[in-house]
C-alpha positions as CSV (number, residue, x, y, z in Angstrom):
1,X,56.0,91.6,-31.7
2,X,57.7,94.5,-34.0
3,X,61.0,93.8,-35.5
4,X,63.0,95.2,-38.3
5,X,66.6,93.8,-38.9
6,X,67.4,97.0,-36.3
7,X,65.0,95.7,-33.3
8,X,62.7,93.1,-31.7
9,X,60.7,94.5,-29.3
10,X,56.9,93.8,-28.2
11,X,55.1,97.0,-29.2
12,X,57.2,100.2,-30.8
13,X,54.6,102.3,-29.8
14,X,55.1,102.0,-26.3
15,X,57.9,104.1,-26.6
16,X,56.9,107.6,-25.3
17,X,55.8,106.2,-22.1
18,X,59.8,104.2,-22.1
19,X,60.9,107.8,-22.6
20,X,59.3,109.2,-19.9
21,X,60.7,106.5,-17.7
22,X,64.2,107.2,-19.2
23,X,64.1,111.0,-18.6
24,X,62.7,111.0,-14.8
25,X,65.6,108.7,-13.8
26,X,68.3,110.9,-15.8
27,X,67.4,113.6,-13.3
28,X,68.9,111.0,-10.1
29,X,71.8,110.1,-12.1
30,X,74.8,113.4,-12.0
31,X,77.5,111.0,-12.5
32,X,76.6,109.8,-15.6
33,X,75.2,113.0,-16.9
34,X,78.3,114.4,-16.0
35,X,80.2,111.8,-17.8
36,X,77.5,112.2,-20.7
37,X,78.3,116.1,-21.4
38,X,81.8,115.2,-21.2
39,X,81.4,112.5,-24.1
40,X,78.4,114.5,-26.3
41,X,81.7,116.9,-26.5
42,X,84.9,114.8,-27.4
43,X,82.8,111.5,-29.0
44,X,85.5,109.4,-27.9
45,X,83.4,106.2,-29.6
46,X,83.1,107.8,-32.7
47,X,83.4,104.4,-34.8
48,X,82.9,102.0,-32.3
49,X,80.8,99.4,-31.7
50,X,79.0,98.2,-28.3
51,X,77.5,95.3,-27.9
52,X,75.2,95.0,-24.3
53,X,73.5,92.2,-22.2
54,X,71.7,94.2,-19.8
55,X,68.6,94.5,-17.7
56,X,67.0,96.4,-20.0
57,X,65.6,98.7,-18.1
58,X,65.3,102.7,-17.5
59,X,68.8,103.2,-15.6
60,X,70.2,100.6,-18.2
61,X,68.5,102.8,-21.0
62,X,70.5,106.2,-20.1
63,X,73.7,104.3,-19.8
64,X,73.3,102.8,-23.5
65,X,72.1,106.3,-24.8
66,X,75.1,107.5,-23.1
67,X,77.4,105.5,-25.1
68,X,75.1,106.5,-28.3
69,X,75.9,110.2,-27.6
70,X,79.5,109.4,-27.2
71,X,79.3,108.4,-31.0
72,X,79.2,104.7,-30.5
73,X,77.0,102.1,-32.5
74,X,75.2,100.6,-30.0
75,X,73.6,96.9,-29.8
76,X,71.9,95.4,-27.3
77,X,69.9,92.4,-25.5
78,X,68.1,91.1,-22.5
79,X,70.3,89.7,-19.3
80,X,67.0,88.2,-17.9
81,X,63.9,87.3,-19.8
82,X,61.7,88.8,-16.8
83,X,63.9,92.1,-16.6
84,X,63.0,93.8,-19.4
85,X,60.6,96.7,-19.6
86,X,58.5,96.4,-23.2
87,X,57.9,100.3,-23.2
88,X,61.7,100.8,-22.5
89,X,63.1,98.6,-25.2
90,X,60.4,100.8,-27.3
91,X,62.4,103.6,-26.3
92,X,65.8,102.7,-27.2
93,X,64.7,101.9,-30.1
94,X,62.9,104.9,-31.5
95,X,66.7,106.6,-30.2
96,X,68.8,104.7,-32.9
97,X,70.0,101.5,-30.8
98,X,69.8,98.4,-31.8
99,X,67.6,96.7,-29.1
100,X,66.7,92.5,-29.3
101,X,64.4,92.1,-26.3
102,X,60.6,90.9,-24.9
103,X,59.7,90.3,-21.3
104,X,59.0,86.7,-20.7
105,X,61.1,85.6,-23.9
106,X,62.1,82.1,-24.1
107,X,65.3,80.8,-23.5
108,X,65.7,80.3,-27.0
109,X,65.0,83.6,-28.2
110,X,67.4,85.0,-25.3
111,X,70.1,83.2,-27.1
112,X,68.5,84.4,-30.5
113,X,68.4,87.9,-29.7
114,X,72.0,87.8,-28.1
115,X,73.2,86.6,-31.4
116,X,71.3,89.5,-33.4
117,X,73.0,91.8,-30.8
118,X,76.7,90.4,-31.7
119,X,75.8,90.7,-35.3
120,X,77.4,94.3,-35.1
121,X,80.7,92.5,-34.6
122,X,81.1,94.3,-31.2
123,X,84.9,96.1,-30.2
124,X,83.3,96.1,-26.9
125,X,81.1,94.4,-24.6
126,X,79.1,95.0,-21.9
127,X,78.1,92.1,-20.1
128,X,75.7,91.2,-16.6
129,X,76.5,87.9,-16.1
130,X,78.9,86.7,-18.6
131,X,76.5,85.1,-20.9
132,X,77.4,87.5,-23.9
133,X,81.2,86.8,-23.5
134,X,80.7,82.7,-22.8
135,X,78.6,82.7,-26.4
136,X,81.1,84.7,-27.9
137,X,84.0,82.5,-26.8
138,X,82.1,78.8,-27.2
139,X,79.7,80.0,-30.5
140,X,80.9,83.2,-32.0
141,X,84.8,83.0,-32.1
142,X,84.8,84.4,-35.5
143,X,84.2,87.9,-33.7
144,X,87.1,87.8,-31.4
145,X,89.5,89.8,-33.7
146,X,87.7,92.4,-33.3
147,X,87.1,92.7,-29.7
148,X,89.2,95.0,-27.6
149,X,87.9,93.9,-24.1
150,X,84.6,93.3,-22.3
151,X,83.2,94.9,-19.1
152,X,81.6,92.9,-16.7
153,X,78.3,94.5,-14.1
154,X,77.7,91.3,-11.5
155,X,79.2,89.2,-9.2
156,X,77.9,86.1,-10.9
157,X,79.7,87.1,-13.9
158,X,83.0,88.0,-12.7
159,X,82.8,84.6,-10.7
160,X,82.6,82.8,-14.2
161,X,84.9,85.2,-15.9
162,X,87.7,84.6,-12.9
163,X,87.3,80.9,-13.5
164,X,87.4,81.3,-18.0
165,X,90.9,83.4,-17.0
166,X,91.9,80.4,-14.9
167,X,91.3,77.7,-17.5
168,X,92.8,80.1,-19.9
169,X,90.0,80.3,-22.6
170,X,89.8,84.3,-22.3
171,X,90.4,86.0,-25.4
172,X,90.7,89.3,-24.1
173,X,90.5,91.5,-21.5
174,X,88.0,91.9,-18.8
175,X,87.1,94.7,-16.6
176,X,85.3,93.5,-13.1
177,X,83.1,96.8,-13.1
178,X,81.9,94.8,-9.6
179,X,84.8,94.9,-8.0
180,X,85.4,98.6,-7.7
181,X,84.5,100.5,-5.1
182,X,82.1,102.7,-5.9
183,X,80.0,99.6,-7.0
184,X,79.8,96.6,-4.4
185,X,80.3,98.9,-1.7
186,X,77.1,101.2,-2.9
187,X,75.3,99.2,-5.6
188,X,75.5,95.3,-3.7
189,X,74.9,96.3,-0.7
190,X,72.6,99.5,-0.8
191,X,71.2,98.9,-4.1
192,X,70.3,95.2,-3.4
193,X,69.4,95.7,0.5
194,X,66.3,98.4,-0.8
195,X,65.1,97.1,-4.4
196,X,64.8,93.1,-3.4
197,X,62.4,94.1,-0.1
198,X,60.8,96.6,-2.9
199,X,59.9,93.2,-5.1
200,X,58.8,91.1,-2.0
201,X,57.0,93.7,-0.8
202,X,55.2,94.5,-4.3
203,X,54.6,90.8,-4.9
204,X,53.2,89.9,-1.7
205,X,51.7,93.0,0.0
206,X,52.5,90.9,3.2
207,X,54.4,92.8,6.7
208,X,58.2,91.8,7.0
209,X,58.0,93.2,11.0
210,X,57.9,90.3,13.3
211,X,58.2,87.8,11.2
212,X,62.0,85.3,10.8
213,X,64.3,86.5,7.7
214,X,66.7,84.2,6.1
215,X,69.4,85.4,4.1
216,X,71.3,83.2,2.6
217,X,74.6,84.2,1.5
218,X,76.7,87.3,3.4
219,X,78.5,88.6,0.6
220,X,77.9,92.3,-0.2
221,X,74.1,91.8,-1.3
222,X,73.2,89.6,1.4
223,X,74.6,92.5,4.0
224,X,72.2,95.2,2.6
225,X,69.1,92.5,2.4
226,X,70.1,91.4,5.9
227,X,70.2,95.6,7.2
228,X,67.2,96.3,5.6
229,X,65.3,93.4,6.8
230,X,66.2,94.2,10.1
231,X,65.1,97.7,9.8
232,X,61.5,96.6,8.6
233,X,61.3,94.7,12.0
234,X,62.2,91.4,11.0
235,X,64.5,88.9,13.0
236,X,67.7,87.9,10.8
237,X,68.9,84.6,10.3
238,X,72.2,84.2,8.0
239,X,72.9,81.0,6.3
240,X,76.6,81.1,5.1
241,X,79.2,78.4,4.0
242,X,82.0,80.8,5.1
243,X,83.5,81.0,8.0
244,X,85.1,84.4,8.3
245,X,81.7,85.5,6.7
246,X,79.7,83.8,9.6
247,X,81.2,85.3,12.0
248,X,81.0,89.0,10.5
249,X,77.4,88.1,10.3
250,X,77.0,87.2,14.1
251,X,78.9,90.3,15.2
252,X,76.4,92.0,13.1
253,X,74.1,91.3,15.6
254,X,72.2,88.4,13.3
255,X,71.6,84.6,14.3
256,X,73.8,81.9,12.5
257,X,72.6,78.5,11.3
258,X,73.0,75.7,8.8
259,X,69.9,75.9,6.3
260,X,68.9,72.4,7.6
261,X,67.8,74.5,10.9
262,X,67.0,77.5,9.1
263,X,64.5,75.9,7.0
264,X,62.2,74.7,10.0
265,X,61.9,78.5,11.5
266,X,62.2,81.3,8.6
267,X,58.9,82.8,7.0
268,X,60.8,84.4,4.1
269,X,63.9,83.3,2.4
270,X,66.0,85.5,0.3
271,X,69.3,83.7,-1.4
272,X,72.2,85.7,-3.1
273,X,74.8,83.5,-3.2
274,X,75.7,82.9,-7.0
275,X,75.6,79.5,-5.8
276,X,73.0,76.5,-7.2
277,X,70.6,74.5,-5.1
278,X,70.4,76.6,-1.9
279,X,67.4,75.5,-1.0
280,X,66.0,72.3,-2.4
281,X,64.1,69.1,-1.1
282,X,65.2,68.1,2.2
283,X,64.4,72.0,3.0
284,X,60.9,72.1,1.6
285,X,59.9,68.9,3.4
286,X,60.3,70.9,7.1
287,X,59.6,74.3,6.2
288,X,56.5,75.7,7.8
289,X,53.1,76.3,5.9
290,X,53.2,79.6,3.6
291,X,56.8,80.8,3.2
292,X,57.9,82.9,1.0
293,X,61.2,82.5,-1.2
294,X,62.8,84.6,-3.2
295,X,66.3,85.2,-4.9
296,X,68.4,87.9,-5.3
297,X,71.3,86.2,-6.8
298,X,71.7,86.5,-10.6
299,X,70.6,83.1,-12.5
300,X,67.5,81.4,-11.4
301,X,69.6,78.6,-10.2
302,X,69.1,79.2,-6.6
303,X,65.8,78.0,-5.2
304,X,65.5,74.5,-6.9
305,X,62.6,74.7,-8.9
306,X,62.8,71.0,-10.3
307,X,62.7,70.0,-6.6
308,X,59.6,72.1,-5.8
309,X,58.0,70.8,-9.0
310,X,58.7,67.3,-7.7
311,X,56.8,68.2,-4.1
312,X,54.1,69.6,-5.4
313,X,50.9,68.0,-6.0
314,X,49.4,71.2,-7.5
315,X,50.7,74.9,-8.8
316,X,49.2,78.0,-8.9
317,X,49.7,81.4,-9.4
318,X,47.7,83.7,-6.6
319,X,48.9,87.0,-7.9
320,X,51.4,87.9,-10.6
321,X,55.2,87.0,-9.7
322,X,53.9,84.6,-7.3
323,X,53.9,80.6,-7.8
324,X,52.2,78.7,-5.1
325,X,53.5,75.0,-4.7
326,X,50.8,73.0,-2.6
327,X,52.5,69.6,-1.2
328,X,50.6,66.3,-0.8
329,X,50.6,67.3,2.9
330,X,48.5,70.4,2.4
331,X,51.1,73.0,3.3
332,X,51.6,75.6,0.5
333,X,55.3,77.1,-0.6
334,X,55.4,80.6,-2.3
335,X,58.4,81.4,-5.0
336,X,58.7,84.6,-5.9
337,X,59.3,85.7,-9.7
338,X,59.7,82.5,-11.0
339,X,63.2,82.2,-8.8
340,X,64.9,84.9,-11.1
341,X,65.9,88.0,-9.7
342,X,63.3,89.3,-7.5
343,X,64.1,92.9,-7.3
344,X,63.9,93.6,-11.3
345,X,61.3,90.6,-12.5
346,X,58.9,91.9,-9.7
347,X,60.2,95.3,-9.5
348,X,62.5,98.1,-11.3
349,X,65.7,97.7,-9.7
350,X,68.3,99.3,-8.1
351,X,67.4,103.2,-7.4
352,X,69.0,105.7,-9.9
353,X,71.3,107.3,-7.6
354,X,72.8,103.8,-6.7
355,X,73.2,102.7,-10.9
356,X,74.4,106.4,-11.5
357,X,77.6,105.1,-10.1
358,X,77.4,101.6,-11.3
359,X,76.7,102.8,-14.7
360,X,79.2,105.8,-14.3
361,X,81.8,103.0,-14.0
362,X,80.5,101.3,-16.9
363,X,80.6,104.4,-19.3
364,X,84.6,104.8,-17.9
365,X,85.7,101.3,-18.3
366,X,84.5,101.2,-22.0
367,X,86.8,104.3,-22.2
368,X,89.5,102.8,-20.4
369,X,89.3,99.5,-22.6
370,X,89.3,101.4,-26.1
371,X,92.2,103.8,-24.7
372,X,94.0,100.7,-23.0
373,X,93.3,97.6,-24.9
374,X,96.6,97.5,-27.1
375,X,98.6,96.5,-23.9
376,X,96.1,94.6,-21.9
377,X,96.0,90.8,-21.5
378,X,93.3,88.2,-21.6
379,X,92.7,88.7,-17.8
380,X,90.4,89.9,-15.6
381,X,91.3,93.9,-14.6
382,X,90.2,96.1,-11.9
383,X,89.2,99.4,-12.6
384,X,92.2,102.1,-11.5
385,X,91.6,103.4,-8.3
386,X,91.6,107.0,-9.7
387,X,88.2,106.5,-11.7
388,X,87.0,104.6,-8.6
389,X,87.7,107.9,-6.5
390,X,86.2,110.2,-9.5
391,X,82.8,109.0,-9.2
392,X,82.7,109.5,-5.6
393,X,83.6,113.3,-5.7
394,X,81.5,114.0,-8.6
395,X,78.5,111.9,-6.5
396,X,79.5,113.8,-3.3
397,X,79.2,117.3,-4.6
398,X,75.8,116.3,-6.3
399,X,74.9,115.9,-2.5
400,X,76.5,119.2,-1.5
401,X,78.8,117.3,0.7
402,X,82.4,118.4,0.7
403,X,84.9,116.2,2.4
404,X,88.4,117.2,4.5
405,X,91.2,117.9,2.9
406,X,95.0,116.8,3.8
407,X,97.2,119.5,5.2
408,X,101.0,119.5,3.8
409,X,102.0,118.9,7.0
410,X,99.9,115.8,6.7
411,X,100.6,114.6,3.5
412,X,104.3,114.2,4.0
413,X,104.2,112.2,7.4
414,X,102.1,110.2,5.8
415,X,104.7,109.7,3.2
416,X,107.0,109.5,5.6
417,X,108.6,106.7,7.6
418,X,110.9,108.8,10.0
419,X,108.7,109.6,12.8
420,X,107.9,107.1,15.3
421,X,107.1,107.0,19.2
């Protein structure tokens, strides 16, 4: 482990190869290099500070050396101890941010890094799962004068930062980066539906065609794990706990069952529900003889470990990301990636051209926090709809697609309320 009072990373040297990593994805991300030029010329963060709890990996990387152009001091830490990428972390930094962050680090030195990261005394934060702003409102409130606002990446994250809002502990504002457009629409559901069949795929080397796919949860990830699974030949089962939800997913053209049922049929079960204890005891007991489990959802919460623990008579690890649980009756269960998000720990994410938006948004909602903060309340913000449609041209004529445009005639009926029948 190297570390100066600037960084904690496992080997410094390692960072030409993060480098590398860094500059092939910058070529798939023209939003954000778009965004970059624009900030490299105005330094709108000249004197600020940004504190990060990211996956720290490549796509993550250009975002924070983004900010870092735009003449921000930039800190940084782990979201997920099994997300980071050593040679990465290396990378960042070699290129002047502060980085605080090991694959496989304990849960203590998460929280000790975090605190390191925070030590900058942050204006703004970018968060991926609200850990950073919980710590800084239950541990660190000494900061809060300081902070203008906080940004928030996951659904996980804005569910927890919805819920500080309603028991009224925010301290400032929050932007749900998740809920624009231009994320969940793209990054949820085509992001997650490609990169968490990437990390089963990796981790097992096993065919998804033919065999029964349970997706638990139908929110925005679970559609694009559910459409992908599907197009790799597997039969869909969705396991959801809303209605409206369940019934999209049937009309989707997937089967529909409690996970009581569901857990005596599927082969491989993916959750992304943000939820805890999807799938615990009374679902291991009756499922069949070499499943496979994995979780897509943000905290490691979702596949009950301590109840697999409790089964098994023996553990073992067959390959790397892969625990094998053997019950007393000889059938063996296989967790993928320790539970934790299988699409980073056992992959590398999201493809660039998906977190060129994400992060796009990012990059623009630190913006719009340092240029808006002054009249903002402790709440939980969307994104204007403006930004939200600026990403998608600039991403659209990276593809050499040009869209329709409204006529006069057009644009004042539909302002319009005379004409009728």
């Amino acid at each position: 482990m190297d570390c100066t009072k600037d960084y904690c990373v496992k080997d410094i040297n390692l960072a030409p190869e993060g480098e590398k990593k860094i500059d092939w994805v910058s070529r798939f991300m023209p939003v954000l290099q778009h965004i970059r030029k624009e900030f490299e010329k105005g330094k709108p963060f000249k004197g600020v500070k940004i504190a990060a709890t990211l996956h720290l990996e490549m796509k993550t990387a250009f975002l924070l050396l983004t900010l870092k152009a735009a003449g921000a001091e930039v800190s940084t830490t782990a979201s997920n101890p099994l997300s980071t990428q050593d040679d990465v972390v290396a990378a960042l930094a070699k290129n002047g941010v502060k980085v605080y962050a090991i694959r496989g680090e304990s849960r203590g030195e998460y929280y000790e890094f975090m605190h390191k990261a925070l030590d900058i005394e942050p204006n703004i934060i970018i968060d991926d799962g609200a850990d950073m702003v919980s710590t800084v409102l239950k541990e660190r409130q000494e900061l809060i004068p300081e902070i203008w606002g906080a940004s928030e990446e996951t659904t996980t994250g804005v569910i927890r930062l919805r819920a500080m809002e309603k028991d009224g502990v925010l301290k400032f504002p929050i932007i749900a980066v998740n809920d624009s457009y231009t994320k969940y629409l793209f990054d949820n559901r085509y992001g997650t539906g490609q990169s968490t069949w990437d990390g089963i795929i990796r981790s097992t080397n096993l065919l998804v065609a033919g065999k029964n796919v349970v997706v638990v949860g139908y929110g925005w990830c679970g559609r694009g794990i559910a459409m992908r699974a599907r197009g790799l030949g597997a039969t869909v089962i969705v396991v959801e706990v809303d209605p409206i939800k369940a019934l999209e997913a049937r009309m989707d053209g997937f089967l529909v069952m409690p996970m009581k049922e569901a857990a005596k049929v599927g082969d491989i079960f993916v959750t992304s529900t943000g939820n805890i204890n999807c799938i615990r005891g009374e679902h291991f007991e009756v499922m069949k003889d070499g499943v496979l489990m994995a979780n897509a959802g943000h905290f490691d919460v979702e596949i009950s470990k301590p109840d697999l623990e409790s089964l098994a008579v023996e553990i073992n690890n067959p390959r790397p990301n892969i625990t094998e649980y053997k019950l007393k009756d000889g059938r063996r269960l296989y967790l993928l990636a320790e539970g934790r998000l299988v699409n980073l720990a056992a992959a590398d994410g999201h493809p660039a051209e998906i977190m060129d938006m994400s992060f796009a948004l990012q990059a623009k909602a630190a913006e719009y926090i340092k240029d808006n903060h002054e009249k903002l309340e402790p709440k939980v913000y969307v994104l204007p709809r403006e930004i939200d449609e600026m990403v998608a041209k600039i991403k659209l004529k990276s593809m050499g697609i040009e869209i329709e445009q409204l006529t006069e005639e057009q644009r004042k009926y539909l302002e319009s309320w005379e004409h009728g029948t």
